[in-house]
N, C-alpha and C positions, 0 to 999 in steps of 0.2 A: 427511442430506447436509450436507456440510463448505458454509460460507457462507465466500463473498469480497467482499471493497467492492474498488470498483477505483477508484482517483482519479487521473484526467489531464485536460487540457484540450482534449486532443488524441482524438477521436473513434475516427479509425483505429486509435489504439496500442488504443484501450478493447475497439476490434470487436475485434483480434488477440488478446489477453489472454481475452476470452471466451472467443471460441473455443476458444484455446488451451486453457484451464484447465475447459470446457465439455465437451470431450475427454478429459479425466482424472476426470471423475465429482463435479466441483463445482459449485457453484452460484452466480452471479456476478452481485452486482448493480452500477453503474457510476455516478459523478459526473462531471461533468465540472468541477467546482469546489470547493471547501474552504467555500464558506458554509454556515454549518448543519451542520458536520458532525454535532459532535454529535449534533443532533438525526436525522441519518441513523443514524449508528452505532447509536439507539436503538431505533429504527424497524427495520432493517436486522440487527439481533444479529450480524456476521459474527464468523470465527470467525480471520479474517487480515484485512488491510488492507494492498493495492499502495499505495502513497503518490509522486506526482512529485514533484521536489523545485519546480521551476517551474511555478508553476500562475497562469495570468494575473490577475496583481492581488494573488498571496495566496505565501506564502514556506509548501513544507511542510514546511520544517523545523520554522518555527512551529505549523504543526497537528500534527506530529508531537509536539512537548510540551504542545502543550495535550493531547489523548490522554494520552499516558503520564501528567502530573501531576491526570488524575481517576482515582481510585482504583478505580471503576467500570471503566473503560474499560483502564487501565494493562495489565492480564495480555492483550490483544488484542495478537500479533505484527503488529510493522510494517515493511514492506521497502520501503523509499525506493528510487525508477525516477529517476534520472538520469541527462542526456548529459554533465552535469559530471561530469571524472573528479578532481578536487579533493575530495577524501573524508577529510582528515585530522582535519576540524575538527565531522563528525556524533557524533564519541563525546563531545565536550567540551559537548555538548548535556543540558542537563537532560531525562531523559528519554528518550536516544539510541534510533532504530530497531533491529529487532532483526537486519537484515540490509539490502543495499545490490544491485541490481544496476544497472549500466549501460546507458543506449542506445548505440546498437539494441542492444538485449539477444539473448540467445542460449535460443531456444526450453527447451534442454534446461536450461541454469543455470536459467531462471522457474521449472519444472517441480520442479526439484531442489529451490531453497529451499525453496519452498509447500508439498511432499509432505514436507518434515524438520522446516517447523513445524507442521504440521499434525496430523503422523503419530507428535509424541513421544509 
């Protein structure tokens, strides 16, 4: 079974995304914060990573290149959840995610990403 990290700070979005993706026959484990990731990510082996980009205290963009810049961890897709729609400046990112959806996202966009990184 396909493994998901799901990182928001936000509990509710975290139940919905479970669910959500709980529904489609993966396996979902959840943070509510960026500290230690790493060390979750190690713990945790997923096989995708939801990423928010506001995560109280912590910038995911920033965790999002610390990720890609461990060589370990780099080949892990990562799609950045934001209700910032200002997205010009994630590719100029060392390390940029491998995809972007928006809040309130759209059930069937989450599905789509997940199932096209998951399923190359």
């Amino acid at each position: 079974m396909r493994k998901i990290l799901a990182v928001d700070d936000d509990n509710d979005i975290l139940d919905v995304i479970r669910i959500i993706l709980e529904d489609e026959g993966y396996e979902v484990a959840t943070l509510t914060n960026g500290k230690n990731i790493i060390d979750s990510i190690t713990s945790i082996r997923p096989d995708l990573i939801l990423l928010d980009v506001m995560l109280s205290g912590m910038d995911g963009r920033e965790i999002c290149k610390t990720i890609k810049e461990n060589s370990k961890f780099s080949p892990i897709p990562i799609i950045m959840i934001s209700a910032s729609h200002n997205l010009q400046n994630f590719n100029l990112l060392p390390g940029p995610p491998n995809g972007f959806i928006p809040k309130p996202f759209d059930i069937d966009k989450l599905v789509n990403m997940v199932n096209g990184h998951l399923t190359a």
